[in-house]
C-alpha positions in Angstrom: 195.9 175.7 148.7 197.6 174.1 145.4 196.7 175.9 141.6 194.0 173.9 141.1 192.3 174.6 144.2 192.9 178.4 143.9 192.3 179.0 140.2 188.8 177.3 140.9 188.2 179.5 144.1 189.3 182.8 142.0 187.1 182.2 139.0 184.2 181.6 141.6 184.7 184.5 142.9 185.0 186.8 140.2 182.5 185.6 139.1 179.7 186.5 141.9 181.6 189.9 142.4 181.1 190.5 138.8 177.0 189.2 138.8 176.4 191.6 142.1 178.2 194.0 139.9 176.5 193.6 136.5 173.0 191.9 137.1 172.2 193.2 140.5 174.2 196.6 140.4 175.1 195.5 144.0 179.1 195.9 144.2 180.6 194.1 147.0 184.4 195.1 146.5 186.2 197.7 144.7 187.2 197.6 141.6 191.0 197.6 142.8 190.1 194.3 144.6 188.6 193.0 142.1 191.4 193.6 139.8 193.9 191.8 142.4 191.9 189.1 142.4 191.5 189.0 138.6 195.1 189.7 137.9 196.2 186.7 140.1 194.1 184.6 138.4 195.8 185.7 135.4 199.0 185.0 136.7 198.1 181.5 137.9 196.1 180.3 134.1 199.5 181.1 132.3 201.6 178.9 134.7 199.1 176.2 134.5 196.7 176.6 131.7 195.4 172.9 131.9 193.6 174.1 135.6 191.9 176.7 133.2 187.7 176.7 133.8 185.6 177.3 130.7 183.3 179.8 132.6 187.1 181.8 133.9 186.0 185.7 133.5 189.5 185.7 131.8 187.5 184.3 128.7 185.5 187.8 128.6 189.0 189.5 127.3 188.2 188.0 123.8 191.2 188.8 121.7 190.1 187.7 118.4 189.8 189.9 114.9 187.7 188.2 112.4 187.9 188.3 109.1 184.2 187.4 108.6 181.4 185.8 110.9 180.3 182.3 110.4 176.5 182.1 109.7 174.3 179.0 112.0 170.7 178.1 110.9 168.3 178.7 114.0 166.8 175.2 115.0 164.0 177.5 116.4 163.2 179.9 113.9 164.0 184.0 115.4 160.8 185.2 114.7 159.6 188.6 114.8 156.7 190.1 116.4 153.8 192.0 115.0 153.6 195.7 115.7 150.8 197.5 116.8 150.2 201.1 117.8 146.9 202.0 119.5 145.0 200.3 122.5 142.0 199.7 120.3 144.7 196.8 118.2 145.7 195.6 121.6 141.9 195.2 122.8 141.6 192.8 119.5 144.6 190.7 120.4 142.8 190.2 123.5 139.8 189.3 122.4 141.1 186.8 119.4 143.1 184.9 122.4 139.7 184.7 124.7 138.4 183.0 121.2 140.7 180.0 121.7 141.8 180.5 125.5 139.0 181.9 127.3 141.1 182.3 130.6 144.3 183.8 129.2 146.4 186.2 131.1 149.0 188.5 129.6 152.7 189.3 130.4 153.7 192.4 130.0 157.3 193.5 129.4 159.6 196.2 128.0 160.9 196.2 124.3 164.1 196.9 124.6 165.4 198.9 121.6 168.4 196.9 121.0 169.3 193.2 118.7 168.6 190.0 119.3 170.6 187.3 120.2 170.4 183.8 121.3 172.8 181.5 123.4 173.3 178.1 123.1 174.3 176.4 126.7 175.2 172.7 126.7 175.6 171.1 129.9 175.8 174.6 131.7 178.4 176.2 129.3 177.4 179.0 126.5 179.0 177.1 123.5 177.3 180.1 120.2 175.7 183.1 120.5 174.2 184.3 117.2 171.9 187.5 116.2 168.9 187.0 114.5 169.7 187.4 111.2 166.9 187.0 108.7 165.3 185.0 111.4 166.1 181.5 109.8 169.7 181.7 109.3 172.3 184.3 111.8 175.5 184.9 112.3 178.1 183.5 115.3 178.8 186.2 117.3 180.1 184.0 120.3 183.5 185.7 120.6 181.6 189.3 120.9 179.0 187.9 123.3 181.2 186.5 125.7 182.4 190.5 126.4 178.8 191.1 127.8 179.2 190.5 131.4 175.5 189.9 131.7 175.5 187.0 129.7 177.0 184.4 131.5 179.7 182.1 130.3 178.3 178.6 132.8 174.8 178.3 134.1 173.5 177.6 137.8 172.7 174.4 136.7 174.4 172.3 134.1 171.2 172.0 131.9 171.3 172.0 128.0 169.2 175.3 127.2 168.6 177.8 124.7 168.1 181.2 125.9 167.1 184.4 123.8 166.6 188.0 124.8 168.3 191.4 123.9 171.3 192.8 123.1 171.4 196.7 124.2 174.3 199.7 124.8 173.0 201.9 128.1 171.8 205.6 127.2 175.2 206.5 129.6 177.6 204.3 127.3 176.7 205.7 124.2 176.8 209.4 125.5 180.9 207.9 126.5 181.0 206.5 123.3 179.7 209.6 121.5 182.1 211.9 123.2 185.4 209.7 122.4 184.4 209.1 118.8 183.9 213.6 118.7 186.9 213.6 120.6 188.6 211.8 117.7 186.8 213.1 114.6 184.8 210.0 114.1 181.1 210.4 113.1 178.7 209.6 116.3 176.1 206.8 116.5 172.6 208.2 116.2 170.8 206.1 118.6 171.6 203.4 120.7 170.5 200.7 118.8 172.5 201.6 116.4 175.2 201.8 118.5 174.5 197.8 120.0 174.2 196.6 116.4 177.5 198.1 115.0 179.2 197.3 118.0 178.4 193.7 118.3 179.2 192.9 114.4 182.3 194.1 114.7 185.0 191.8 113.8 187.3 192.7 116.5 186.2 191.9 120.1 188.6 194.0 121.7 186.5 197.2 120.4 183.0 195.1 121.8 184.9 194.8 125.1 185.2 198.5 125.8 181.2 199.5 124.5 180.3 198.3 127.6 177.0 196.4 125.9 174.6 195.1 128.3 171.6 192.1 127.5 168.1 190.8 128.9 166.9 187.6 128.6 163.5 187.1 128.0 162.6 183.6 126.2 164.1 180.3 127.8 163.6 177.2 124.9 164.1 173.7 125.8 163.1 173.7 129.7 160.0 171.3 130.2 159.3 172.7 133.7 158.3 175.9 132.9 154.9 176.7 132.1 154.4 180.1 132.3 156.3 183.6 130.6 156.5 185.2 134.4 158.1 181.6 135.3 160.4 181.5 132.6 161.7 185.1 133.6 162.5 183.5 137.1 163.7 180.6 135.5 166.3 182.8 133.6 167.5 184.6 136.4 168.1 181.8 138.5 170.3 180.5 136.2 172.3 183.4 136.1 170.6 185.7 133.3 169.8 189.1 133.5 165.7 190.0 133.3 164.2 192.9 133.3 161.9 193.8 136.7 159.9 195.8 135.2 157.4 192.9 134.0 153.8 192.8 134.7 151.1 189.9 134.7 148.0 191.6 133.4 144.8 190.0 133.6 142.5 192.7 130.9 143.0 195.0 128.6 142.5 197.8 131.2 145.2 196.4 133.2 147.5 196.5 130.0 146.4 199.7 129.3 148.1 201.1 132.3 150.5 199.4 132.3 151.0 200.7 128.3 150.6 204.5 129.4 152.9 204.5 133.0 155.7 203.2 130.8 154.8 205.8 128.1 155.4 208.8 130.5 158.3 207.1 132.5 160.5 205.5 129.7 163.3 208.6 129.9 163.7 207.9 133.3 165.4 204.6 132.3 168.9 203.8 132.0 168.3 202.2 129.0 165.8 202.6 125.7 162.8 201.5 124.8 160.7 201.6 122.3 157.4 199.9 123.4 155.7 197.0 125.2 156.0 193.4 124.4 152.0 191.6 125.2 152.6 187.9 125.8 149.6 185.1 126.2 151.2 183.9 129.7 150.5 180.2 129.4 153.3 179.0 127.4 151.2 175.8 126.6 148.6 177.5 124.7 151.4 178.6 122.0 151.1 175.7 119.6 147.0 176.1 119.5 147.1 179.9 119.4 149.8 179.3 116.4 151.8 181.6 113.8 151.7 183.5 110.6 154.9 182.8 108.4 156.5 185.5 110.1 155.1 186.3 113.7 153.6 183.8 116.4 150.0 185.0 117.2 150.5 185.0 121.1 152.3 188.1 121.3 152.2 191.7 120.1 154.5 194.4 120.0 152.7 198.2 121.0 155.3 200.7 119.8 155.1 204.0 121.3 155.3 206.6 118.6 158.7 208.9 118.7 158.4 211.6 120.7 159.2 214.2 117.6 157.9 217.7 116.7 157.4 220.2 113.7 159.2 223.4 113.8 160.7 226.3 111.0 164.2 225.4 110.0 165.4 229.8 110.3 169.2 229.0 109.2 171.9 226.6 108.9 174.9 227.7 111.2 178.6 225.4 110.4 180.8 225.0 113.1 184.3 225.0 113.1 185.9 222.1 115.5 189.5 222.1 116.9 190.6 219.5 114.1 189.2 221.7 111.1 186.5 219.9 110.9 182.9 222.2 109.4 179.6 220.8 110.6 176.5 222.6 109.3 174.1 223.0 112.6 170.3 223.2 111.9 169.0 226.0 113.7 164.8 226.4 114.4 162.2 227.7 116.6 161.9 226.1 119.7 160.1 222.6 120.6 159.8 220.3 123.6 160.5 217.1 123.4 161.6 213.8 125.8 161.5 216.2 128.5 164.1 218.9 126.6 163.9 222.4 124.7 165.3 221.6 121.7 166.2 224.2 118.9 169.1 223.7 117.4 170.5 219.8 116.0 173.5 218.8 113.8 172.9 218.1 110.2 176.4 216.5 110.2 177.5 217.0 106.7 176.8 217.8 102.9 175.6 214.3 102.1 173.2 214.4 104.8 171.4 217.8 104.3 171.6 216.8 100.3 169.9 213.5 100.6 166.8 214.9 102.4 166.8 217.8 100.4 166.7 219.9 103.6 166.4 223.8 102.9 166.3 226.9 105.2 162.2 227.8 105.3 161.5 224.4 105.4 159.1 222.5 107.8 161.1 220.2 109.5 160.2 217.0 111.9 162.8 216.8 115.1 162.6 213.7 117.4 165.2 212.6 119.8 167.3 209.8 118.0 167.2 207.3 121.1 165.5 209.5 123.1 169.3 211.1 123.8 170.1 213.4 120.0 168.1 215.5 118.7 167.6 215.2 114.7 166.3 216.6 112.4 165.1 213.3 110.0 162.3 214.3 107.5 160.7 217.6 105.7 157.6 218.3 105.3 157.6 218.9 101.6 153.7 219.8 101.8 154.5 222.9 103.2 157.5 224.3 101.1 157.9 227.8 99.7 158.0 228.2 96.0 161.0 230.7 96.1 163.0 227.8 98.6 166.8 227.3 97.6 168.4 224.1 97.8 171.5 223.7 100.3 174.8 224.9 99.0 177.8 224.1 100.7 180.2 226.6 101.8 183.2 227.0 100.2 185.0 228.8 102.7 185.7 228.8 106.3 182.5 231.0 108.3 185.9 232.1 110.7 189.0 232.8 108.9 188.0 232.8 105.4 190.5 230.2 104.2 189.5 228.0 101.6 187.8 224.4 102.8 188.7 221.1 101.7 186.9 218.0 101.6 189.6 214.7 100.7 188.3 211.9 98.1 186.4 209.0 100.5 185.8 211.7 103.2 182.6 213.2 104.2 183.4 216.5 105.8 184.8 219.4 104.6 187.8 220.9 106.8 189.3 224.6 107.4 193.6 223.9 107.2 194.7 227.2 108.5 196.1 226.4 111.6 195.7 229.9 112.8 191.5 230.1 112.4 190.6 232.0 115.2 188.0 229.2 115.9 190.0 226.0 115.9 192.7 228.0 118.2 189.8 228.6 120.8 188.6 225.3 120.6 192.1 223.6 120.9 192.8 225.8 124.1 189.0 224.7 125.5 189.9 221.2 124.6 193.4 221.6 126.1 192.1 222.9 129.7 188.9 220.0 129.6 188.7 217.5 132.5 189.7 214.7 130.3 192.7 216.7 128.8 194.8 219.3 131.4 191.9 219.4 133.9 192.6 223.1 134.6 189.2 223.3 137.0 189.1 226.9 137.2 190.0 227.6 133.5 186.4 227.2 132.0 185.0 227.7 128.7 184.1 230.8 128.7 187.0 232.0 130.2 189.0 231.1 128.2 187.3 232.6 125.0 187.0 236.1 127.6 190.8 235.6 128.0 191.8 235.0 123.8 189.2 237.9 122.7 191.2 239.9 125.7 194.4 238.5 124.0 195.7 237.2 127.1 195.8 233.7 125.6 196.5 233.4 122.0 198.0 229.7 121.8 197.8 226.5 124.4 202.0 227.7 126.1 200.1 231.6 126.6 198.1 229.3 129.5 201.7 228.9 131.3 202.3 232.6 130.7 199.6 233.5 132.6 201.0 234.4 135.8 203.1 237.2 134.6 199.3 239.0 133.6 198.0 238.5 137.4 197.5 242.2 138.1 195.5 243.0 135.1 193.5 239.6 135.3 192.6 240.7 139.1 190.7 243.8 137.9 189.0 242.0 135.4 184.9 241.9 136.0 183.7 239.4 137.9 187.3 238.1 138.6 189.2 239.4 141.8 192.3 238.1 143.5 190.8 234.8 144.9 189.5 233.6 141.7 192.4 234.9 139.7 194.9 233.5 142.3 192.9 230.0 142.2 193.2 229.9 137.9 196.8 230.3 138.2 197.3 227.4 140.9 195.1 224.9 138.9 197.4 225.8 135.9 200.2 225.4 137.9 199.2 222.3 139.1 198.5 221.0 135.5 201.9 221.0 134.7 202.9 217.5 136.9 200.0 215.9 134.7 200.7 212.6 133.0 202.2 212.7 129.3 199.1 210.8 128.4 197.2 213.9 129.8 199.4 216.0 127.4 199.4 214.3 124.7 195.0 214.2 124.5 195.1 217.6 125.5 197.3 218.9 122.0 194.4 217.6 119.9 196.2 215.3 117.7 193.4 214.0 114.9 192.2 210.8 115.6 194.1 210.4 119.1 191.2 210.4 122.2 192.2 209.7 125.7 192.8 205.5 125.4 195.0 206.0 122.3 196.8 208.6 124.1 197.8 206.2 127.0 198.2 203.3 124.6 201.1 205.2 123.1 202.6 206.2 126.2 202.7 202.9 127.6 204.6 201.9 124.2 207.0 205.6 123.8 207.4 207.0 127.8 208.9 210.6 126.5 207.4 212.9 124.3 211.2 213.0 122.6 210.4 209.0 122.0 207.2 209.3 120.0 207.8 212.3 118.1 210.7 209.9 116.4 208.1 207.1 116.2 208.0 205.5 112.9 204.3 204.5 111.2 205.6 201.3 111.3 206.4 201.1 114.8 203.1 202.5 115.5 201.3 199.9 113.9 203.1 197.5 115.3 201.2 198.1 119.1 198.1 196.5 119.5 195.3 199.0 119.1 196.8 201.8 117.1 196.0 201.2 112.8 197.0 202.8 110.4 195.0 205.8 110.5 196.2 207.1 114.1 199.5 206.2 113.1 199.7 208.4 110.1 198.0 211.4 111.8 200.5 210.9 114.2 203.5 211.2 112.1 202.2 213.7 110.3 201.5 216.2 113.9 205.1 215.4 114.8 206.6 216.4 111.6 205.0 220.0 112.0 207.2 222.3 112.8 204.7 224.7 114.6 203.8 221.6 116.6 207.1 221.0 117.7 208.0 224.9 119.0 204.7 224.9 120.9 206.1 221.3 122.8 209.2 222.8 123.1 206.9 225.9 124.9 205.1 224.1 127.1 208.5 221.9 128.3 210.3 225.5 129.0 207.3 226.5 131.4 207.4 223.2 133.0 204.9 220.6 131.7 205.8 217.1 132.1 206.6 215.3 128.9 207.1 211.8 130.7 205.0 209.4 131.6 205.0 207.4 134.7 203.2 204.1 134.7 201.0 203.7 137.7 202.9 201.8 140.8 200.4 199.1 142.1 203.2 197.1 144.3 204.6 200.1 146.7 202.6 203.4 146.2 202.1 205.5 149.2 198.6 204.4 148.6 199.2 200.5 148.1 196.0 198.2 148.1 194.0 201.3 149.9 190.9 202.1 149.8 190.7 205.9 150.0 187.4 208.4 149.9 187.5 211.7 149.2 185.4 214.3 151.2 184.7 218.1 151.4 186.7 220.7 149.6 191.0 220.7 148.8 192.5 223.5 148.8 195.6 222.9 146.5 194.1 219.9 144.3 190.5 219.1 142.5 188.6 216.0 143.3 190.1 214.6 140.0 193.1 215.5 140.7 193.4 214.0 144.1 192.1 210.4 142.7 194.3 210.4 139.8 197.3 210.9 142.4 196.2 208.0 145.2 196.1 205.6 142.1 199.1 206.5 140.9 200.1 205.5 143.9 198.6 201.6 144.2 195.4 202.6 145.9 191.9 203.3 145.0 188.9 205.4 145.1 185.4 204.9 146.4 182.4 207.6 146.7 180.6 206.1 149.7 182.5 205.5 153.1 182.2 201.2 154.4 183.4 198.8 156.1 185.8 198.3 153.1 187.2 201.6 153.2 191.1 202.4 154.4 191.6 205.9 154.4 189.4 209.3 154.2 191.0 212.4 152.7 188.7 215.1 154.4 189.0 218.9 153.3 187.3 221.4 154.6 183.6 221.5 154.4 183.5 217.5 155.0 179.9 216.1 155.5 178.1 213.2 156.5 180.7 210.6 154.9 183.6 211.9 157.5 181.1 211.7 160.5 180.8 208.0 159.3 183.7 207.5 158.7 184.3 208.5 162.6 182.2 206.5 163.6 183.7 203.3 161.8 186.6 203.7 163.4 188.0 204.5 159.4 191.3 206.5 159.8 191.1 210.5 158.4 194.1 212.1 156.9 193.8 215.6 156.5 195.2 217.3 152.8 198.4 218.3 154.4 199.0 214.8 156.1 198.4 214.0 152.4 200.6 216.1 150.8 202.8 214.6 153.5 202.4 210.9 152.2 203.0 212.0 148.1 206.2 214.0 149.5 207.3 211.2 151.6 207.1 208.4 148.9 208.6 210.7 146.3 211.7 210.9 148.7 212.2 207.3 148.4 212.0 207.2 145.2 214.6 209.7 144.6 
């Protein structure tokens, strides 16, 4: 097979892997096959980039920072739709449509509480996407769009369209996105809408790519065949699009109706948020006669659902101290439910916030889940205030140590800088032992703050220290020799982790888990980045000026450097080894992990086999190479038994990691 023939073959293929993957959340491979696949292809479009195909997934990787966004003028005008809120309006709509189309029938559909956007396909290929804008003119957000891998980059047909739906982030990719941006001091998005909408204007794609943004389609323009809404929907999808299955042809209002109230108790259970129902006249040739208003066409309403929100008694405002310094006043109130959830206590995320609102302990304050995810607190009822009520004061000193708190010029928060606050030690340590840090399983939160108010843990090296305290931790309460015995191997064990594990787990301001491995890619010793200039920071893709900076600034402390120094002496790796994909022990392998190990965690384990080339899968297939069984194994080894799979035991695995690391030496 020559280039040509295999570049076209690869970008076919990708492509269906990645629609089962995205559209129909029907995986086919793994994603270590699929990044075979997509790296060859790689390989291939650089050593001849005139066999290059317009729709190769290799176009998703935009790689473009703008320094604005070009604005189009919609040749269909974006409108929006009317709002309603009570079935009483939707029973009118009906009944004004039955005035000009006596037999009309409705489509219902979700309103997806994201942006809108619209692609332009000629001859098959998307050529702009665009938001709405003020509904005449938008802006070009082509670049961005392609990232989404539900909107595809060639249609099914090579058809000259224009296709308009929904631009949305998924309730789970926000809660990601939520806990990196905490993770490095950055404020979080409230809801996920505005999540989609600051992600998708951004000017740099790369930060688009890794939001993980999803899209409906919903309206197909230009298509003479289709003469329905419900065939329109199939329309899209055979071309390629995403649609939403959750649409209904209704035929009455009572029919709407239910459909309006199923949707209004099931809407958490969805992956993604909603904030309504979109009622569409069905007959797409009844539009010009049914007609507009300046703003909204008159065959289709919008029923919002109300947010879910309640009234409580705002008893006191808490601040937290975080691991970076950072205070955050924390509203705390009498009990409600809402979106499924007891709610009593929200953030009020800084001074500015509580001021503008004019918040005040005593108050009556309204709490709804932002996005059906955060709870808030977003309005006062000033109705119902006290006479002796005191507006918010900020406090001037840390609630934990005492020291004096700071707020920089341009900066929102305030932050304690004594580096020995009992608080920020406590959560550093936490944040040091989490999963996505050390992964120290069997160090837990609470542990750890029963081991520092003990003081058997006073700073992140005491963890390594541990061991020489065994005998007193055993007759601790509801410790023992087992669970003591199992702390001290997961620490132990924490000690081969990754430099990039390290480095996120020493809490450096504005360095989360990505940046961390960004830099070690760049500086493989921890000896190699302390010396790091800003400039040579900032020269690696990814890393501004502000990580740089905080950087710099962590290695130049001197405390920082005697606790690195600490942790080397007990035996913490401070190298990083990049991840061998050509002749790992685990090499193009396939590997799920079953039952219980004895002398790794589940994370552990993975982390290892694709260190070593292979990969990891939670259901046992056809597909699958190897099973790693512990003890306790269930009903994937007994399929895997049955499929023949070969079952490696954790000592036959130890086995492999030893053997490889024996050729390597």
């Amino acid at each position: 097979m020559d280039a040509k023939e295999r570049i076209t073959t690869l970008t076919r293929l990708l492509n269906t892997y990645a629609y089962q993957y995205y559209v129909e959340d029907n995986p086919q491979i793994s994603d270590f096959e699929y990044d075979q696949l997509y790296q060859e292809l790689v390989t291939l479009e650089k050593q001849y980039p005139q066999y290059a195909l317009d729709d190769s997934p290799t176009k998703r990787v935009a790689d473009k920072v703008l320094d604005k966004f070009e604005k189009i003028t919609h040749v269909v005008k974006m409108m929006s739709i009317d709002d309603v809120f009570s079935i009483g309006e939707v029973e009118k709509f009906v009944e004004d449509i039955r005035k000009i189309n006596p037999n009309a029938i409705f489509n219902c559909e979700l309103k997806i509480d994201g942006l809108s956007v619209s692609c332009i396909y000629e001859n098959g290929l998307l050529k702009v996407a665009s938001t709405r804008g003020n509904g005449t003119v938008g802006e070009i957000v082509t670049d961005n769009a392609k990232t989404i891998h539900a909107i595809p980059l060639k249609l099914t047909k090579p058809i000259s369209i224009e296709a308009r739906g929904e631009i949305f982030m998924p309730k789970k990719s926000l809660l990601k996105l939520n806990q990196e941006r905490k993770e490095e001091g950055l404020d979080e998005f409230q809801n996920c809408r505005n999540a989609a909408s600051g992600t998708i204007k951004s000017l740099d794609s790369k930060i688009v790519a890794k939001r993980n943004l999803d899209n409906f389609m919903y309206t197909l323009l230009d298509d003479k065949g289709v003469v329905t809404q419900d065939g329109a929907l199939k329309e899209l999808e055979e071309l390629g699009f995403k649609v939403n299955k959750e649409g209904r042809v209704c035929h009455d209002v009572q029919e709407i109706s239910d459909y309006i109230e199923y949707w209004r108790t099931h809407k958490d259970d969805l992956p993604y948020p909603i904030d309504g129902v979109v009622i569409k006249v069905n007959e797409l040739n009844t539009y010009d006669e049914i007609g507009y208003t300046v703003k909204s066409p008159k065959w289709c309403i919008a029923f919002k659902y109300p947010a879910e929100e309640a009234s409580s008694i705002l008893r006191s405002i808490t601040f937290q101290v975080g691991r970076t310094g950072v205070v955050t006043p924390v509203a705390n109130f009498d009990t409600v439910y809402i979106s499924g959830t007891d709610v009593s206590r929200a953030t009020l995320h800084n001074e500015d916030f509580i001021k503008l609102r004019d918040i005040r302990v005593g108050d009556v304050i309204k709490v709804r889940k932002s996005g059906e995810i955060i709870p808030e607190v977003f309005a006062v009822d000033f109705s119902k205030r006290k006479a002796d009520s005191k507006p918010f004061q900020m406090i001037e000193y840390c609630p934990v140590c005492g020291s004096k708190l700071v707020r920089n010029d341009g900066e929102a928060d305030y932050f304690c800088l004594n580096p020995n606050c009992k608080a920020r030690i406590l959560n550093s340590l936490i944040h040091f032992a989490s999963k996505p840090a050390m992964n120290i399983e069997s160090l837990g939160d609470r542990l750890i703050e029963n081991f520092y108010n003990l003081g058997f843990i006073k700073s992140i090296p005491d963890i390594y220290h541990l061991y020489e305290k065994r005998d007193e931790l055993i007759k601790l309460e509801k410790l023992g020799e087992k669970s003591v015995d199992n702390i001290l191997s997961s620490i132990d064990v924490s000690k081969s982790n990754n430099l990039d594990k390290v480095l996120f787990g020493l809490g450096i301001r504005n360095v989360g888990a990505k940046v961390a491995t960004v830099l070690c890619e760049n500086f493989d010793t921890i000896d190699k980045l302390k010396n790091a200039t800003v400039e040579q920071l900032t020269a690696i893709p990814d890393i501004g000026l502000v990580i740089a900076e905080s950087v710099v600034s962590y290695f130049k402390n001197e405390a920082n450097l005697k606790m690195i120094e600490e942790l080397r002496s007990s035996g913490v790796n401070m190298s990083y080894k990049k991840r061998n994909t050509v002749d790992g022990a685990f090499a193009h392998k396939i590997v799920v992990l079953t039952g219980n190990l004895k002398n790794y965690t589940r994370e552990q384990a993975s982390d290892i086999i694709i260190s070593l080339g292979g990969s990891t899968s939670s259901s046992v297939s056809k597909k699958t190479d190897l099973v790693l069984a512990g003890e306790k194994a269930g009903s994937k080894l007994t399929k895997a038994q049955a499929l023949g799979i070969k079952i490696i035991s954790e000592e036959e695995f130890m086995e492999m990691i030893k053997a490889k690391e024996d050729v390597n030496e």
